[in-house]
C-alpha positions as CSV (number, residue, x, y, z in Angstrom):
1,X,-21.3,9.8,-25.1
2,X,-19.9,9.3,-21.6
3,X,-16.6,8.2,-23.1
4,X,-16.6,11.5,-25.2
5,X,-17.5,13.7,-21.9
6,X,-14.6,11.4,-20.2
7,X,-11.9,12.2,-22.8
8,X,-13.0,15.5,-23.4
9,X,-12.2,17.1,-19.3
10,X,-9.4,14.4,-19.2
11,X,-5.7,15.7,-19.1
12,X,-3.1,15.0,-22.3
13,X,0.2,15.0,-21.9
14,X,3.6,13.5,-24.1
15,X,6.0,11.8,-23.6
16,X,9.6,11.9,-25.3
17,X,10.6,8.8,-26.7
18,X,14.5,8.2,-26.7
19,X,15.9,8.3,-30.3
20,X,17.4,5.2,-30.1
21,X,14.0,3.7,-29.9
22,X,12.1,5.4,-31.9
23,X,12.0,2.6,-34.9
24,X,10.5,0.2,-32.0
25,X,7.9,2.2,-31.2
26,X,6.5,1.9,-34.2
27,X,6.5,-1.9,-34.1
28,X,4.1,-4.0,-33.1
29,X,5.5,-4.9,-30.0
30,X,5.7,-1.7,-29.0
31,X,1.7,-1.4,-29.7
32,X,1.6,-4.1,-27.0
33,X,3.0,-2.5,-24.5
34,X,1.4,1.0,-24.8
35,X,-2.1,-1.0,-24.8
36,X,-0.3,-3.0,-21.6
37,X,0.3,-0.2,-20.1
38,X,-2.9,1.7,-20.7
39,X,-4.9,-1.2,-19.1
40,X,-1.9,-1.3,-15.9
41,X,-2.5,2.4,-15.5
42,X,-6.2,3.8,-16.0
43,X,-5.2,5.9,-19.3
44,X,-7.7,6.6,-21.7
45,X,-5.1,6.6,-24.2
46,X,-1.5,5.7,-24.7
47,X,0.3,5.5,-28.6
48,X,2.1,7.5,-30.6
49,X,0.9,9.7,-33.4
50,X,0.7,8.7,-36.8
51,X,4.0,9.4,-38.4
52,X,5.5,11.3,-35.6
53,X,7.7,8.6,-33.3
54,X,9.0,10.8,-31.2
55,X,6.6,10.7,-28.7
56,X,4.3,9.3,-26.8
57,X,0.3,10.6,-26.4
58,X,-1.0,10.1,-23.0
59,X,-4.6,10.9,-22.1
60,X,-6.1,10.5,-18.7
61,X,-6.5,12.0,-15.3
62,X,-3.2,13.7,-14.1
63,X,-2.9,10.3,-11.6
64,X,-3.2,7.9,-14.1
65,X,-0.6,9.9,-16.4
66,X,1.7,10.0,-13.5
67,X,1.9,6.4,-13.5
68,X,1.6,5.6,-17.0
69,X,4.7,7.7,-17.2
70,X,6.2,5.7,-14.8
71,X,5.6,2.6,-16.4
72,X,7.0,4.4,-20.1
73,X,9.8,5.2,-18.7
74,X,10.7,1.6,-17.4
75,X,10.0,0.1,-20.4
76,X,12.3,2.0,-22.4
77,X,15.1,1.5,-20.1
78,X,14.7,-1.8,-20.6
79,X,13.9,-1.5,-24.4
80,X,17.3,0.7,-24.7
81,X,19.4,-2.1,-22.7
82,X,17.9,-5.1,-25.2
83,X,18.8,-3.3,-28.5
84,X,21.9,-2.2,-26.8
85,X,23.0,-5.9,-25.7
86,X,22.0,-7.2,-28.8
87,X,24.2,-4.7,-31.1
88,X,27.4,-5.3,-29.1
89,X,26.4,-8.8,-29.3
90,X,25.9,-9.1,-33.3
91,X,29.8,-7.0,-33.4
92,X,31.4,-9.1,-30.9
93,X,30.2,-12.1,-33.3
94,X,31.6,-10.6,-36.3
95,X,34.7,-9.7,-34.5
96,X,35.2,-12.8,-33.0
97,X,34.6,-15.0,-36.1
98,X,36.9,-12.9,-38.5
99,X,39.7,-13.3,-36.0
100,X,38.7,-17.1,-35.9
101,X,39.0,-17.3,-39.6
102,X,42.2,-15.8,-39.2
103,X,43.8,-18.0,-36.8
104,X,42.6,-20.5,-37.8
105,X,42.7,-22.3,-41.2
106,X,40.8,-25.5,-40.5
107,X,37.5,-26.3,-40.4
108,X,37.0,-28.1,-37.1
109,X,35.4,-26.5,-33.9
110,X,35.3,-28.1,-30.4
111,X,33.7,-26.8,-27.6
112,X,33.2,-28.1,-23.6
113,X,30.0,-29.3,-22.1
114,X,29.7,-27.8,-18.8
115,X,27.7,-30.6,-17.2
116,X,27.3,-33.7,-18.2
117,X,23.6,-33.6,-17.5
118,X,23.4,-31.1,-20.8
119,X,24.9,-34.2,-23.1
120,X,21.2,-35.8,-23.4
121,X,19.8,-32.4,-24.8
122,X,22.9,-31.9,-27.3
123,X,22.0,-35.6,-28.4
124,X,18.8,-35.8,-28.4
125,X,16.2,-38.9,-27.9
126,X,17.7,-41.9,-30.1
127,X,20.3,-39.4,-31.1
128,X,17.8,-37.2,-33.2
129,X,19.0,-33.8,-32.5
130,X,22.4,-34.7,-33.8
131,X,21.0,-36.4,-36.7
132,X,19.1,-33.0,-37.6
133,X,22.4,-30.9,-36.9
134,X,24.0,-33.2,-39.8
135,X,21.8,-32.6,-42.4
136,X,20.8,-29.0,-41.9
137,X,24.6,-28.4,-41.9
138,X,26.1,-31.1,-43.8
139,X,28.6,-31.6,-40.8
140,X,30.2,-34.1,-38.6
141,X,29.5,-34.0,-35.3
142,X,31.1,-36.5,-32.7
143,X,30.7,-36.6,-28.6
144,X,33.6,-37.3,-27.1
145,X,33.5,-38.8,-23.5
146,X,35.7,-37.8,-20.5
147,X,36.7,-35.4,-17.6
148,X,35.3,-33.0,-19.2
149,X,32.9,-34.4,-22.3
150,X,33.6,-32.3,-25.3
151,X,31.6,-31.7,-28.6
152,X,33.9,-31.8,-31.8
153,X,32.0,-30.2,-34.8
154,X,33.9,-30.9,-38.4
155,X,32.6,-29.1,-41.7
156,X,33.1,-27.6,-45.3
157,X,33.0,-23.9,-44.0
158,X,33.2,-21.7,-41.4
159,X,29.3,-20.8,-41.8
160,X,28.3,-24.5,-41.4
161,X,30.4,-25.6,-38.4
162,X,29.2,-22.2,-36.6
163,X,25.5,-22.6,-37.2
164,X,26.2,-26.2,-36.0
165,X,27.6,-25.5,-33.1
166,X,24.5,-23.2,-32.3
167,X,22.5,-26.0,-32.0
168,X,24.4,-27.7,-30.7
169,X,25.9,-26.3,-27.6
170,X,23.7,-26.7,-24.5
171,X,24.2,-24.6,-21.2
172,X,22.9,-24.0,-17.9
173,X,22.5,-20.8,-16.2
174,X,21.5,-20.0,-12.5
175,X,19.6,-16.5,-12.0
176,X,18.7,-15.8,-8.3
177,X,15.3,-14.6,-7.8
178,X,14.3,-13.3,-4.4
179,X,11.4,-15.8,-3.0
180,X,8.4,-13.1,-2.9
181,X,9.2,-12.5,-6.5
182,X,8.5,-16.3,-7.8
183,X,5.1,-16.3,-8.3
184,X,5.7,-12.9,-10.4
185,X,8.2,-14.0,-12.6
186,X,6.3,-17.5,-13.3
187,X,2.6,-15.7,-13.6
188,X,-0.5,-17.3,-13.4
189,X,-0.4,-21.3,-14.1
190,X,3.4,-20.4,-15.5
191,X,2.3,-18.7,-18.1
192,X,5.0,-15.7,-18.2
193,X,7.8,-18.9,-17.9
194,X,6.0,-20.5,-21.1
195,X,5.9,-17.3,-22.7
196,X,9.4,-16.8,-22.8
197,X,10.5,-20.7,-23.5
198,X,8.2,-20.1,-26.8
199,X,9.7,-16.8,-28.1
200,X,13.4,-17.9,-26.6
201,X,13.8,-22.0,-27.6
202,X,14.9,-22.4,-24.3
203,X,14.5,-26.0,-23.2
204,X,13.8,-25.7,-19.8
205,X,13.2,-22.6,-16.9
206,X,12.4,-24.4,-13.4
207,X,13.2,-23.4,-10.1
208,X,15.8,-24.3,-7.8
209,X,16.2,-24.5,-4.6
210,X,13.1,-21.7,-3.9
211,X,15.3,-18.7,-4.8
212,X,16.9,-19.7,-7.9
213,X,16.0,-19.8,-11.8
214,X,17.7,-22.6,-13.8
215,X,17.7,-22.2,-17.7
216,X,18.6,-24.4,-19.7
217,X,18.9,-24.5,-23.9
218,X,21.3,-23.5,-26.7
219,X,24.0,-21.4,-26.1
220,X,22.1,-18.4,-27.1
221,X,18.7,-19.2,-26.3
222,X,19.7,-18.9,-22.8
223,X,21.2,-15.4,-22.9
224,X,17.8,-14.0,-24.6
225,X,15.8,-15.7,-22.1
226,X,17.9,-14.2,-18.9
227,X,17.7,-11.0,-20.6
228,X,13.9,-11.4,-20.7
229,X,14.0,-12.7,-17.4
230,X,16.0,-9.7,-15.7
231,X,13.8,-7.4,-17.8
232,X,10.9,-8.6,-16.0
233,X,12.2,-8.6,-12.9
234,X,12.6,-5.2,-13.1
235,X,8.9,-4.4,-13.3
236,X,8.1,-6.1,-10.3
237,X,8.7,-3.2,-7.4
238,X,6.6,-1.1,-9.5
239,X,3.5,-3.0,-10.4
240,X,4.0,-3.6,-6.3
241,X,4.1,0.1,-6.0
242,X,0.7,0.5,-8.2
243,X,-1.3,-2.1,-6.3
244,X,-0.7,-0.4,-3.2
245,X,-2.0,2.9,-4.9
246,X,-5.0,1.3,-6.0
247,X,-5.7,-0.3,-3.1
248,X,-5.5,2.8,-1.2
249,X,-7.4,4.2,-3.7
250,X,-10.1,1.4,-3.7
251,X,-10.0,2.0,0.3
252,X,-11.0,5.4,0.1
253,X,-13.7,5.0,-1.9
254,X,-15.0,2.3,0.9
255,X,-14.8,4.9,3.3
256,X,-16.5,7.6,1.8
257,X,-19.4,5.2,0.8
258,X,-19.8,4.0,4.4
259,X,-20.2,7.7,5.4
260,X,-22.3,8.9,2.9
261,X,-25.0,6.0,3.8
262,X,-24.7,6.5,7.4
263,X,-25.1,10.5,6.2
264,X,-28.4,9.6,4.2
265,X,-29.8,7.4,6.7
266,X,-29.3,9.9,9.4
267,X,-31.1,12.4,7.4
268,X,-34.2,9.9,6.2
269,X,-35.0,7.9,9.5
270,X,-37.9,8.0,12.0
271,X,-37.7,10.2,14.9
272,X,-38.3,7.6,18.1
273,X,-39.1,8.5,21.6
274,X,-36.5,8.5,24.8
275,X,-37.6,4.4,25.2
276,X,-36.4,3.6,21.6
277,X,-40.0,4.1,20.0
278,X,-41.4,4.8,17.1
279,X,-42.7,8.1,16.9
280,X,-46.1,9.1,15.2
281,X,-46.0,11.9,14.3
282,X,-50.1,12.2,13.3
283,X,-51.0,10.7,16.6
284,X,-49.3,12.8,18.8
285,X,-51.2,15.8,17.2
286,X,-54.5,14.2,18.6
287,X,-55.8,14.3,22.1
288,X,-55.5,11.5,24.3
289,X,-59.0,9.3,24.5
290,X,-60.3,11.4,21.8
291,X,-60.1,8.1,19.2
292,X,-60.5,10.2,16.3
293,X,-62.7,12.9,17.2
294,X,-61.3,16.5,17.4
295,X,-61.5,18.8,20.2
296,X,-62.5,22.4,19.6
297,X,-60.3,25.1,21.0
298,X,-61.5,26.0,24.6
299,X,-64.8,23.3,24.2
300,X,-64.9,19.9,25.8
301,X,-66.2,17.0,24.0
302,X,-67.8,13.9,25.0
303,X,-65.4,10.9,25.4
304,X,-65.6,7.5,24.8
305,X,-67.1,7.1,27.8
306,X,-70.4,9.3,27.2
307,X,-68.9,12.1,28.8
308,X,-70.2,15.5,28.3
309,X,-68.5,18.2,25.6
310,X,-69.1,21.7,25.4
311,X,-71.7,24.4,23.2
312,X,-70.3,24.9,19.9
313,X,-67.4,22.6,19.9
314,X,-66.1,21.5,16.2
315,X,-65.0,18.5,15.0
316,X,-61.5,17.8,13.2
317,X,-63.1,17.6,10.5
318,X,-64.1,21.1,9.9
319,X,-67.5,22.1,10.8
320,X,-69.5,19.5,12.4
321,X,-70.3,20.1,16.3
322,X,-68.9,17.0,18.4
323,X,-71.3,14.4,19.4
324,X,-71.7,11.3,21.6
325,X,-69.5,8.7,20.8
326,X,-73.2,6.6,19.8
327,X,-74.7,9.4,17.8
328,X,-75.7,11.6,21.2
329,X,-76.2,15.7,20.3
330,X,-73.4,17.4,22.3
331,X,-74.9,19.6,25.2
């Protein structure tokens, strides 16, 4: 019920999704994020209606819209440069391999190991990765030692020296990472690194050096994973830029807890006298010495001490004359 009251006063707004996207906000992945970035944010809701792609529902207060917005936004900026890369990538390819096929009429490929410290992941322990490479492909492949090593790759066809090679060729690349960023791009025990080793193939992402990111895998392992990796990166200033809000936020609330109690407790405590004590408020209605007797108005009443009380005094309790303190008739 409170959840209905909640979503029910809460604000709704959309959000336009780019066209280029809108077949990957319908995926799964995009599913993900929205539910990411509902939990990030404080929305009640973030998806996109059934059938319609071309925007995004948000539901919330008008803060937590604000910054799921924010966070939207980002996302398909980065979205938009991944599909982007990866189209010009998949031409360039088919470019690139008809003019090979063109220029060239054999069947042998060759390509440069960068550093020599790559030649025991092309190999493999005991030699198994090449081994694999030749029957998958039905290739030859030979490592040729010098200044530099260099990686022949002999075949039937085109097809099977390429897809060869793509196993085959190992490379390094360095990605600088400013320091107070490292423990965001690895993420808790690593896990954002193993994340992207398991969806990339990449080999190996450690760090170098305290400001630098060294990846290491297959020639096109390593160029998803530093897209990843740069995608990431991006998010970083602004999950900085929501802490801060919430801590502010969480601040405030601090604040106006502290005063309300002090308010309450103001309002609710005992009186006390000028020396810091506790007032009574029933014994200061009662006469001094009296010890529980009343005093009529304008009588005097015997004390504790036998003293004499006037005709016709009443007691406090309503009616009674006042007496001796040891059962005396007043005079």
């Amino acid at each position: 019920v409170q959840e209905s009251v909640a979503i029910a006063v809460a604000s709704t707004e959309r959000l336009s999704v780019p066209s280029a996207l809108r077949a990957w906000v319908q995926t799964p992945d995009a599913a993900g994020c929205f539910k990411a970035t509902q939990a990030a944010t404080g929305l009640l809701g973030c998806s996109i209606q059934k059938g319609d792609p071309s925007s995004v529902l948000l539901i919330g207060s008008d803060e937590a819209i604000r910054k799921g917005k924010i966070v939207l936004e980002i996302h398909f900026f980065h979205q938009g440069h991944i599909q982007n890369f990866h189209e010009r990538y998949e031409k360039s390819s088919e470019r690139l391999q008809e003019l090979e096929e063109i220029c060239n009429s054999g069947i042998t490929e060759e390509f440069v190991v960068e550093d020599d410290s790559l030649v025991g992941f092309i190999i493999g322990s005991g030699g198994e990765n090449i081994k694999k490479v030749r029957q998958e492909h039905d290739v030859e492949v030979s490592v040729l030692d010098g200044s530099p090593t260099k990686v022949v790759i002999r075949g039937e066809t085109r097809e099977q020296v390429a897809a060869a090679r793509a196993q085959c060729e190992f490379v390094s690349k360095i990605i600088p990472v400013e320091q107070d960023m490292i423990g965001w791009m690895f993420g808790k025990a690593g896990r954002n690194i193993q994340e992207i080793k398991a969806k990339t193939g990449v080999v190996k992402i450690t760090l170098h050096k305290e400001t630098n990111l060294v990846v290491v895998g297959v020639r096109d392992a390593v160029e998803t994973a530093t897209t990843l990796l740069e995608c990431h990166a991006q998010y970083f200033a602004v999950y900085q830029e929501m802490d801060r809000e919430t801590s502010a936020i969480d601040k405030s609330f601090e604040e106006l807890e502290i005063t309300e109690k002090g308010r309450r407790k103001g309002k609710g405590g005992k009186g006390r006298s000028d020396k810091g004590q506790e007032r009574n408020p029933e014994a200061e209605s009662k006469p001094k010495g009296s010890k529980g007797k009343g005093r009529g108005a304008g009588s005097k009443t015997e004390d504790s001490k036998g003293g004499e009380s006037k005709k016709g005094a009443w007691d406090s309790q309503g009616g009674g004359k006042a007496r001796k303190g040891k059962g005396g008739k007043g005079k």
